[in-house]
N, C-alpha and C positions, 0 to 999 in steps of 0.2 A: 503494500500500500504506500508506503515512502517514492518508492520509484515515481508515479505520475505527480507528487507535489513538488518533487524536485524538476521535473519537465514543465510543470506548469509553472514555478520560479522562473526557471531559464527563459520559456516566453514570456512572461511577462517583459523579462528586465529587455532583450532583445525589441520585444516591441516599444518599450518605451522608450529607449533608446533612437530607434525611428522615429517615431515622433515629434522629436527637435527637427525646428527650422534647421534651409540649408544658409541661410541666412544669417550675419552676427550682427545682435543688435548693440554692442557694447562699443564704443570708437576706439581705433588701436590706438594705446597709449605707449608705441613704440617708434611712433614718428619722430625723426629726428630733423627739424627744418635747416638746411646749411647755407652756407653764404651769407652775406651781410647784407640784411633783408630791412625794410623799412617798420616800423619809425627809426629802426636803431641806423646808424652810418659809420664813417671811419673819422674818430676823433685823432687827429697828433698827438703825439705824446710831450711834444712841446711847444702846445696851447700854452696859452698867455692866462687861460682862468678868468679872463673880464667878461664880464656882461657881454660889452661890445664884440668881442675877438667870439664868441660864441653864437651871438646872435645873427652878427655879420657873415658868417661860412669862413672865416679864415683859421678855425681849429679842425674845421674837415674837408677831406679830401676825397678825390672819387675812387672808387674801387677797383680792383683790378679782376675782370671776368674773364674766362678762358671762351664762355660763349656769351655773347651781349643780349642773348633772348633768352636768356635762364638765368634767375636770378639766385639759384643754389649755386653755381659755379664761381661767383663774385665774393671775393676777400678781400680783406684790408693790406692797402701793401707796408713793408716794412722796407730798412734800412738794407738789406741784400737785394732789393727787388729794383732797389731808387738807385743805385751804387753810391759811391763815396760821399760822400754828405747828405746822408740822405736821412729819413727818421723814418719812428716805427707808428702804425698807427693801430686802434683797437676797435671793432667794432661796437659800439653801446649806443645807447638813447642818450639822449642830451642832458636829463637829469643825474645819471651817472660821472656825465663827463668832469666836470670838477664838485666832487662831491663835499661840501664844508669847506671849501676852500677861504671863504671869507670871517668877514669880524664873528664874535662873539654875540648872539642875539638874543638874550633871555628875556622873561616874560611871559605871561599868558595872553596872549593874543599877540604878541611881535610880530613884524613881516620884515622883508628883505625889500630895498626899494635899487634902481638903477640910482647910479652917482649923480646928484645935481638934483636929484626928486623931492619934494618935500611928503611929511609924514600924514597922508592923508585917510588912511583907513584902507587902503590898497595895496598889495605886494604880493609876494611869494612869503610863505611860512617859512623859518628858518630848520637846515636839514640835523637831523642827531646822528653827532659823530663821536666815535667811541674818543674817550678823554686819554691821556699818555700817563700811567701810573696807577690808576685803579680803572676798575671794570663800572665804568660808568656811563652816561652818555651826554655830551656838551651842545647844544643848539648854535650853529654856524650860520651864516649866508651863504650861498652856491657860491658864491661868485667875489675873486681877490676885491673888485673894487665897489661891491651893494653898501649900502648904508642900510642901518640899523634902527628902523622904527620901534625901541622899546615897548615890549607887554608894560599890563598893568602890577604886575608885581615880580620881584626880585627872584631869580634862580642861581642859585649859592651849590648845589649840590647835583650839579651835573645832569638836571633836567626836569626836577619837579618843584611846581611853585613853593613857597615857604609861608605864602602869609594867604 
């Protein structure tokens, strides 16, 4: 009597196994997209860090594609590719590209203004960059030459308000 519940096991499992679509409805999460693909671009490596020199296009450079209708084939070029005097560049998004590079911006509510702006309730939030000596985090400007619209109260301790 064993014999036919074992056979009846086996079809079941057989047919339910049929049963699955041929179809996967899951999206392969082993795509790898290549080349230096938009919004990111090829920043220099010896960007100037200003507002201007970033916003202007003169910290990026065009990429080098083996085919110009494929944009997986396009990399940043580097200092072997430029020859003797040449630099290296990276491909990233522009928020990347000088990351904390400017003043000090504490506060809650602080923004980051272009040089010459005044403080009007408009900017860029200023980015948290890890502090040099403890595991902390310091609120920066993007950018060497942003000015510093202070929040409403003081940050003493590497990124949370005090009062």
């Amino acid at each position: 009597m064993r014999w036919p519940l074992r056979v009846a096991a086996a079809l079941a499992i057989v047919v339910a196994g049929g049963a699955c679509g041929s179809s996967i409805t899951v999206p392969d999460q082993g795509i790898i997209v290549t080349g230096c693909q938009q919004p990111a671009q090829c920043y220099r490596s010896d960007c100037a860090c200003t507002r201007d020199a970033v916003e202007s296009g003169a910290c990026t450079v065009a990429s080098v594609c083996t085919d110009p209708n494929d944009p997986s084939t396009c990399n940043c070029p580097h200092s072997f590719d430029l020859g003797a005097g040449g630099f290296d560049s990276q491909c990233i998004e522009e928020a990347q590209a000088c990351i904390g590079r400017g003043v000090f911006c504490g506060g809650a509510g602080a923004l980051c203004k272009a040089p010459g702006s005044t403080c009007d309730g408009t900017g860029d939030p200023p980015m948290l960059i890890p502090t040099i000596g403890m595991p902390a985090l310091e609120p920066h400007c993007q950018f060497l030459n942003d000015i510093c619209c202070p929040g409403t109260s003081t940050i003493t301790d590497g990124g949370m308000p005090t009062d």
